[in-house]
C-alpha positions, 0 to 999 in steps of 0.5 A, a space after each residue: 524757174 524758167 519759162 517756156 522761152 528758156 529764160 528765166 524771169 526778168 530779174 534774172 535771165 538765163 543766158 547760154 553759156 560757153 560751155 564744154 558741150 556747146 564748145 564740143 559741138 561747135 567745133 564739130 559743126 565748124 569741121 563739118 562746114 569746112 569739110 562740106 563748103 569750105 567755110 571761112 568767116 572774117 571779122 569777128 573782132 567786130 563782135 564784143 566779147 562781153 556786154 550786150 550787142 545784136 548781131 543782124 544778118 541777111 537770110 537766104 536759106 534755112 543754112 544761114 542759122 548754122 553758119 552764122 552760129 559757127 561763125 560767132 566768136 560768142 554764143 549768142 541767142 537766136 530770134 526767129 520763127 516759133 516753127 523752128 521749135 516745131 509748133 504751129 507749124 505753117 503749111 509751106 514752111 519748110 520743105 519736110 516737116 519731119 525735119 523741123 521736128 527732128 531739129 527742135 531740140 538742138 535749137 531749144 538747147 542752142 538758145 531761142 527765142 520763139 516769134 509768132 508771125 504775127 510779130 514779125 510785123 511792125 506793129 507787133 514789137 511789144 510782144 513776147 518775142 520782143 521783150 524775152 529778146 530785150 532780157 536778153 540784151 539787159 543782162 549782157 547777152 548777145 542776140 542774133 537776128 535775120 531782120 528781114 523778117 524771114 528768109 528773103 525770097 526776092 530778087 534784091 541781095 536784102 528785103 525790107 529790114 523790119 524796124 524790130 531791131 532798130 527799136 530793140 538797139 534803141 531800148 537796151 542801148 546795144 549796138 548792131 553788128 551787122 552780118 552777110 551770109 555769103 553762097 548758102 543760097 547755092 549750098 542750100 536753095 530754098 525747097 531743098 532738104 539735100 546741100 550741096 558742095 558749095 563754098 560758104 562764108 560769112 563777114 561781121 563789120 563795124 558795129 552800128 551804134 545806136 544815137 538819139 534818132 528815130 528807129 527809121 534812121 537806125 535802119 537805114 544806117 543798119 542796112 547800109 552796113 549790111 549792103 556794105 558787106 555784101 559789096 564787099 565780097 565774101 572773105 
């Protein structure tokens, strides 16, 4: 039986698998990309095509989740915001409600997690969240995450990286892949429902291994390599 995360008990989790549909539909959401921003992504081989492994982006727009799933060379399952599902909605969340109500299926059937906000905090590593994400990762499945906590609504290229994803890289023993989203913020600003034509693209780098360090110094070198690709440019 599954559970209302879409995963089965631990002892046997249910991973997305790269199925015809989801074949079907990604290279329909890669043409559209293309077509309407001009989409390119570079350095997939950095994403392993078997074992577990976390691939961690920055977030600047409610466009990031698509364009980084299009760009995954493997289905992954995404961690985020329980409102994505259309439940508990918060005021201010998105800029029409309809809208997440209208996506709920597709992010259900893609592969999510659901995390309430009160998880998203430090102290709250040990919830639901967490541990349906480390199942994940203990059956050999790919989980894609914004450890920023949420869409960056500062003036700095990356917020503050929650240590969520040092301590799931530290338990399961999976590497971080690091990732950055690059002119979604342009395609899709924040308060908007419309995008626009404008070029998107996303760049994976080297995997960040997790050592015997403390969760503090895995985020360090994890946002480092973050700050790296956005140095670089897009591809």
């Amino acid at each position: 039986m599954e559970t209302r995360l879409g995963l089965r008990p631990p002892s046997a989790p249910q991973l997305p698998g790269d199925t015809w549909d989801y074949r079907t539909v990604r290279a329909l959401v890669r043409a559209a990309l293309w077509f309407l921003f001009g989409f390119r992504s570079a350095g997939q081989e950095f994403c392993p095509q078997l074992g577990p492994a976390i691939v961690a982006a920055n977030h600047r727009s409610w466009l990031d989740p698509v364009v980084l799933a299009a760009a995954l060379p493997r289905r992954a399952v995404f961690l985020g915001a329980e409102e994505l599902l259309g439940r508990r909605l918060t005021p201010g969340f998105v800029p029409w409600d309809p809208l997440i109500r209208a996506i709920a299926p597709l992010v259900r059937w893609y592969g999510f997690i659901p995390v309430r906000r009160t998880e998203l905090v430090p102290v709250a590593y040990t919830g639901a969240g967490f541990r349906a994400a480390l199942q994940v990762l203990e059956a050999g499945g790919l989980l894609a995450l914004f450890p920023e906590g949420g869409v960056n609504r500062t003036d700095q290229p990356l917020a503050p990286l929650r240590r969520g994803v040092a301590a799931l890289s530290l338990r399961a023993g999976a590497p971080v892949v690091p990732a950055w989203v690059y002119g979604t913020d342009r395609a899709l600003p924040l308060g908007s429902v419309v995008p626009r034509p404008r070029r998107v693209s996303v760049r994976f780098g080297t995997p960040v291994p997790p050592r015997a360090e403390s969760e503090d110094a895995l985020l360090t070198r994890i946002r480092h390599a973050l700050l790296e690709l956005y140095a670089a440019g897009p591809p």
